[in-house]
Residue, then its C-alpha position, 0 to 999 in steps of 0.5 A: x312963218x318960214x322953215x327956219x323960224x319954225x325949225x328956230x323956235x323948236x330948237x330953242x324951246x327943245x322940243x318937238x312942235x308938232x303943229x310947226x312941222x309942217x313949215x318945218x317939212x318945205x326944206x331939207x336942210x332944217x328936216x335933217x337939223x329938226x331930225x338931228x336936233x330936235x328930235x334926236x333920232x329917225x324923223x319919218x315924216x322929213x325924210x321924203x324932203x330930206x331924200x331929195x337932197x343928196x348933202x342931207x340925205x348923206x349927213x341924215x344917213x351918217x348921223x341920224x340913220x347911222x347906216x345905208x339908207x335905201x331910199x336917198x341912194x338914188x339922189x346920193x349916187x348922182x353926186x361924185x362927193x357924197x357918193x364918196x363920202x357915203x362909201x367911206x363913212x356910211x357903207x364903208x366899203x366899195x358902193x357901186x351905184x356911187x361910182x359912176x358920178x366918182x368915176x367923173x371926177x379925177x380928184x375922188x376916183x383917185x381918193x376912193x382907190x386909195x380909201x375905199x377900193x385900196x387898189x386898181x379901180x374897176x375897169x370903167x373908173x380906172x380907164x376914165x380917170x387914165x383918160x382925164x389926164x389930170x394930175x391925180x391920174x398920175x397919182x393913181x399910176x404911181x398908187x396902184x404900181 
């Protein structure tokens, strides 16, 4: 049986199948769905599978968690979008360990002075986003004037 079959069956029976976890326990992404749908709440043995993944670990904090979750912000800081959306809707204020992937991407440097720092980046994300000569750097000037 496979992941999805396993996560299938739970979901449509409503409940837990503790003998299906397992299969369930190969995939992230039906770790984070069993957790969210099935279980309802913190799934502590998914969450090793579940913290590898830097998308499920941002939606399992988000929605599951309801808050940090420590154990998956290592993964989570390597991605500029999750690292973004982990600052705005689970920390909800500046994440440094997030900013060096956001600082690599002109778009969500931009977006993150604007939502999350409301000014001038600190010194390293703002020099590289001047120096990305993309268009939202501009932006970025016009913002923080």
């Amino acid at each position: 049986m496979r992941p999805e079959e396993a996560y299938n069956k739970a979901y449509d029976l409503g409940k837990r199948i503790p003998e299906l976890e397992g299969i369930v326990l190969k995939d992230a992404f039906y770790s984070y769905y069993y957790a969210m749908n099935v279980i309802k709440g913190k799934w502590e043995k998914g969450e090793a599978i579940i913290s590898k993944d830097a998308h499920y670990s941002y939606l399992y904090a988000k929605d599951v968690i309801k808050g940090r979750w420590e154990l998956a912000e290592p993964v989570i800081s390597k991605d500029a979008y999750f690292s973004y959306c982990y600052a705005i809707e689970v920390i909800k204020g500046r994440w440094e360990l997030g900013e060096a992937a956001i600082s690599k991407d002109a778009f969500y440097s931009y977006y993150y002075a604007i939502h999350v720092i409301k000014g001038r980046l600190p010194d390293f994300m703002h020099n590289a986003l001047l120096l990305s000569n993309d268009e939202f750097a501009k932006e970025y000037v016009e913002f923080i004037r």
